[in-house]
Structures are given as C-alpha cells and as structure tokens.
C-alpha positions in Angstrom: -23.5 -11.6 33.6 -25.3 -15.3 33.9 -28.3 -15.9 31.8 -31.4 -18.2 33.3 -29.7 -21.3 32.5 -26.6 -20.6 34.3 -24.3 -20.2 31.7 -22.6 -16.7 31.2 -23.8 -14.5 28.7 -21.6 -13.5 26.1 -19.3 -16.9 26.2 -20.2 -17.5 22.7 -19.2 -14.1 20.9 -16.4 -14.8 23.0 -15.7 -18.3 20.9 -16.8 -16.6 18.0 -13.7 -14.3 18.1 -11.6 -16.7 19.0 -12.7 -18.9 16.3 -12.3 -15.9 13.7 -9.0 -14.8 14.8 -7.5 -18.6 14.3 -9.0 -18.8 11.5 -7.5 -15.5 10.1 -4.2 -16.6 10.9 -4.7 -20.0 9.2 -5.2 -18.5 6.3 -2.5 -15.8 6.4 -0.2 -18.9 7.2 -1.6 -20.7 4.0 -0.8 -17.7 2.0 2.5 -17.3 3.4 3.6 -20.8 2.9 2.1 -20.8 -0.4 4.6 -17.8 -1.7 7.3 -19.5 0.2 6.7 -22.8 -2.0 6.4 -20.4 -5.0 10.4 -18.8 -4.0 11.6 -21.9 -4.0 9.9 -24.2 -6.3 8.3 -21.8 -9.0 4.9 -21.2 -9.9 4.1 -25.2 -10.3 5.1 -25.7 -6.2 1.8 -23.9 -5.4 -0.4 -26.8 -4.6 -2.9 -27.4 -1.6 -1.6 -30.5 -1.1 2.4 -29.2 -0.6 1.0 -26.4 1.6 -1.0 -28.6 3.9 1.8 -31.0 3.8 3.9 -27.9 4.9 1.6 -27.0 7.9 1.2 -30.3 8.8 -2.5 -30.5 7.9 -4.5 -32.4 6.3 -5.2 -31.4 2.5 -9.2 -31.8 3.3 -8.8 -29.3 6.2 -7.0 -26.8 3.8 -10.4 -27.1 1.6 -12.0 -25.6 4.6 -10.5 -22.2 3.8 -9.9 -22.9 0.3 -12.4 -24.3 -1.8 -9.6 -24.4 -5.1 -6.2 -24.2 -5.7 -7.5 -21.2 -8.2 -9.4 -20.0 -5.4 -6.1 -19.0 -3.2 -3.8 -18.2 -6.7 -6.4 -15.3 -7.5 -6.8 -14.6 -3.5 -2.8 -14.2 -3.5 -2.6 -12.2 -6.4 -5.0 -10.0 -5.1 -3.2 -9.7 -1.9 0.2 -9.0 -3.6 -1.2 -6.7 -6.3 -3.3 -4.5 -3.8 -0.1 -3.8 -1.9 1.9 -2.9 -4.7 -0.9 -0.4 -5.4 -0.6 1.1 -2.2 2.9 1.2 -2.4 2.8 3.2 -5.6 0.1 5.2 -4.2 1.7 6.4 -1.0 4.7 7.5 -3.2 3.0 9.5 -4.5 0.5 10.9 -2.3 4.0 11.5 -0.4 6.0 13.3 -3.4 2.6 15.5 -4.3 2.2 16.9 -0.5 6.2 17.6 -0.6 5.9 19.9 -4.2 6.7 23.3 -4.3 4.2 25.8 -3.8 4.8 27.4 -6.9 3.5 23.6 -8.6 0.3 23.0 -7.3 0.0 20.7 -9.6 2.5 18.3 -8.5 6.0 18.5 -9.7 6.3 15.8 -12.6 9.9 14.9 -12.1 9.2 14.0 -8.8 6.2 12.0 -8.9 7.6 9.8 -11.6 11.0 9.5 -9.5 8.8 8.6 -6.5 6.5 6.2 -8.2 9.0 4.6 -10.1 11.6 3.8 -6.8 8.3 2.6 -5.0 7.5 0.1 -7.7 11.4 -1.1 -7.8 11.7 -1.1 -3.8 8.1 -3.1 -3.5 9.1 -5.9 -6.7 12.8 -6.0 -4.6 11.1 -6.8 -1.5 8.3 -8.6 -2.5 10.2 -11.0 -5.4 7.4 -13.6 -5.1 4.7 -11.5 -5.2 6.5 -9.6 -8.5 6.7 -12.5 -10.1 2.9 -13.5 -9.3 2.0 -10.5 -10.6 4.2 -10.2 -13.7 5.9 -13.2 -14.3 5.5 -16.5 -14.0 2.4 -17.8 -14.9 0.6 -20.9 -12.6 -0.1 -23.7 -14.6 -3.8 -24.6 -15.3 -4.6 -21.3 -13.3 -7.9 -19.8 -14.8 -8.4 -16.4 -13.6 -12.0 -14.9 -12.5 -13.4 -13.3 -15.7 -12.7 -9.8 -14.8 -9.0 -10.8 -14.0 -7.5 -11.7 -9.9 -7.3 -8.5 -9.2 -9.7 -5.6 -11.0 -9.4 -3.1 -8.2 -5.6 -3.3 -7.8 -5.1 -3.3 -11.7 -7.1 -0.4 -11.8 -5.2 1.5 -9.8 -1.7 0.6 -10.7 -2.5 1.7 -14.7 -4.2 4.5 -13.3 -1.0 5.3 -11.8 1.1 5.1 -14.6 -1.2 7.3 -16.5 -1.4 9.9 -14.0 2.7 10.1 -14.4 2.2 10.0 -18.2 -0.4 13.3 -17.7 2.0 14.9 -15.0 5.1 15.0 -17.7 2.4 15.3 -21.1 2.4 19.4 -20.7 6.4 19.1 -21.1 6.2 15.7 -23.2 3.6 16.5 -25.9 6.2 18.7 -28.2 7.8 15.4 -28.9 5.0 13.3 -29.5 3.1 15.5 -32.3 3.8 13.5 -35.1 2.3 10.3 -33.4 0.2 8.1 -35.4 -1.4 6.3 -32.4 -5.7 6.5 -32.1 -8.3 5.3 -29.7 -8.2 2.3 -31.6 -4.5 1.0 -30.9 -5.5 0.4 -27.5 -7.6 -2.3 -25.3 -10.8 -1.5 -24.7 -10.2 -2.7 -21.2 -7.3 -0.2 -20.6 -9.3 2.7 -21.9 -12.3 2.4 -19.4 -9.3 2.5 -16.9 -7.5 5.6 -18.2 -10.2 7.8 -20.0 -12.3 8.9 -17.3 -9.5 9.5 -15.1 -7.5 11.7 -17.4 -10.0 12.5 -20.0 -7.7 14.7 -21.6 -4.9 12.6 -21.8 -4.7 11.8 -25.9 -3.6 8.6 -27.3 -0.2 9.6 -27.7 -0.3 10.2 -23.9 -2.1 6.9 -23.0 0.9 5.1 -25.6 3.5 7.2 -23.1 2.4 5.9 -20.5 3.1 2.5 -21.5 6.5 3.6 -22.6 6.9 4.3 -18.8 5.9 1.0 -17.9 8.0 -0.5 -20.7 11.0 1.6 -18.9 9.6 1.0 -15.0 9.1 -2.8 -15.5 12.4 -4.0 -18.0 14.6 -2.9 -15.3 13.0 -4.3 -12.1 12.3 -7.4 -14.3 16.0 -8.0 -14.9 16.7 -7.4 -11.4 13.8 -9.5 -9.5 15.3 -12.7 -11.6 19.0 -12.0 -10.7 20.0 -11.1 -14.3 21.7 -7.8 -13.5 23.0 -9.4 -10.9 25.6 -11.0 -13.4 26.2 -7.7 -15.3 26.7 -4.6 -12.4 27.7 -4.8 -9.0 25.0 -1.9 -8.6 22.0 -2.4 -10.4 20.8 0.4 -7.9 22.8 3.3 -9.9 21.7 2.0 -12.8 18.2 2.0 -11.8 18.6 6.1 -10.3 20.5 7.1 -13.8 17.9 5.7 -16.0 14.9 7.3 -14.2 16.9 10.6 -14.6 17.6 10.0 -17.8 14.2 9.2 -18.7 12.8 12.5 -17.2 15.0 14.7 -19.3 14.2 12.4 -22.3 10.7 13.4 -21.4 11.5 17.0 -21.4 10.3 17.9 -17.6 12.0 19.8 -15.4 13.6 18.9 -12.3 12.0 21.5 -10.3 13.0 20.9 -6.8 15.4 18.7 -6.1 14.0 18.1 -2.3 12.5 14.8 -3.3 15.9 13.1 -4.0 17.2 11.1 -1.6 
C-alpha cells in the first residue's frame, strides 16, 4: 500500500525491525565475546575496548549499546544468573510433577537430588558464567545498589530454602539443640526466605545454607579444574555425596524413579 507521496506505507516499521533485530544480535555478540575474553583472560580481560577490538569495532560504537563497562558486567551477570535460576527451577518443577501420588507434597530426596545435579550440570556448562556469579570478582566493578541481579538471587536462595523446608519435617530431629535466631542472619536473606516459607525456623534457614555450603564446595572445585587433579570421576563423587547428604538429613528415598 503507497501513501500520497508515493512511498510505500509500512517501509519504516519495516527498518525499524531490521534495525532492532541487528541491534539485538550486536549486543548478544558483545556479551558473548565478553564471557569468551573472561574464559580466557579472567575477570580483568573484560574491557570494552578488548571486545570492540575483538568484533572489529570501534570502542565509541560499543558505547552505543553500552553506556559502562559496569553497565554490561551487571547486564552479564544478570543474564548468567537468571538462567541458572531457571535451570534450578525446571529441576524441580520437573522432579515435583514426577513424585508419587502418595507425596503430594513433593518427595524431598528427589527434589534436592534434582536441584542439586541442575546447579552442577548448569556451573559445568556454563564455567564463565559460574565463575561471574560466584567467583571471580571484576576489578573496579561497582554493582547496582540492590546487587546485578535481585530477581535471579531471589530465586535461587528461594530455591535452596524450599529444599531446606522439603527435608525440615525429616531434618528437624537433628537440629533441636540449635542455637541459631532471627538475628544470625542478613536482613537481606530473610526478606527472601521468610515470606516464602514462613514456617521455616532459623535452624531451617541455617540448613539451608548448609546445603549450599555442600551444593557449591563441590561444583566450585570442579568449575576451576581442582578435582580434576584428584579423581578421574568427579561425577561419582558428586552422585555419592548428594546421597550421602540426604540420609545425613534423615529423608527418605521414596521413589527411586527420579534417578537416573
């Protein structure tokens, strides 16, 4: 369709889109290059200047989708984070909708096995963005004020309680003489936790950074090639501590249809 002048209507949404969808894969190539940099050269290779130099741009033209060097560091830990916590997520979404019928409430071993190999198959695959996350921090980065990546954060200590409540019916015995209060913990953390699992007490919210302690140790080690040097099958090692960590934890393995 031709408007007045001649010129066909619509041309310009057309450009629009075209316009968008370069520009979207721009800055996915940015992002990409700038993890790449990261594997190889550490936190301290992630520089607009090395990633332009990379693409074979100009460093002014990667300020056109960048305003700051801290602006893409928090934009790539959110990116990382948020999949990580949709990794963890699906897990267990997945290992809740497989549970017996007899445990509508989920079967504890289960979710925790399922979380836990999520996290550890995610941090395997994703090294760089582990270490983002976790690790390594970036020189001069300063971080928005309520953190890179609230939403994702959220949701992955969310997570971790929820696996801390799952095994706290079986768990609690063991956990009586605890000393912990409200108090012990960040104020931060709490607002996370407490209004998802308000009946979670603070022995429980202390568990479930016992889990994380457990969880993150292991895939740490591995992520930075340290067991590496020590096993041949840092896998085995992984699958016998979470089953060793569940009976620790005194839940039962209900069904063992979730193992794989």
């Amino acid at each position: 369709m031709t408007g007045t002048s001649g010129t066909t209507t619509g041309a310009a949404p057309a450009g629009r889109g075209r316009r968008e969808r370069l520009r979207a894969e721009t800055t996915a190539e940015i992002k990409d290059t700038a993890l790449r940099l990261m594997a190889s050269g550490g936190p301290d290779a992630i520089t607009l200047r090395a990633i332009a130099r990379e693409m074979g741009m100009t460093a002014n033209a990667i300020y056109g989708y960048f305003a700051t060097r801290d602006d893409l560091v928090t934009t790539l830990i959110d990116d990382v984070y948020s999949a990580l916590a949709d990794a963890v997520e699906a897990a267990w979404a997945a290992a809740a909708t497989r549970s017996p019928a007899e445990t509508p409430a989920g079967d504890p071993a289960a979710l925790i096995l399922a979380w836990a190999r999520a996290f550890r198959g995610w941090a395997l695959a994703h090294p760089e963005g582990f270490r983002l996350v976790y690790g390594d921090p970036v020189p001069g980065y300063r971080a928005p004020e309520e953190g890179p990546a609230p939403d994702a954060a959220r949701r992955v200590c969310t997570g971790l309680a929820g696996l801390a409540a799952a095994a706290w019916p079986y768990a609690e015995p063991l956990y009586r003489d605890s000393a912990f209060t409200w108090a012990d913990f960040d104020a931060g953390l709490l607002d996370k936790v407490r209004p998802a699992f308000p009946d979670l007490p603070p022995a429980g919210v202390a568990l479930a950074l016992r889990l994380w302690g457990h969880l993150h140790g292991l895939v740490a080690l591995e992520v930075y090639g340290h067991l590496g040097r020590q096993t041949t099958n840092p896998d085995k090692l992984f699958q016998e501590e979470l089953t060793r960590l569940v009976t620790t934890l005194g839940v039962p393995r209900i069904s063992d249809r979730h193992e794989e």
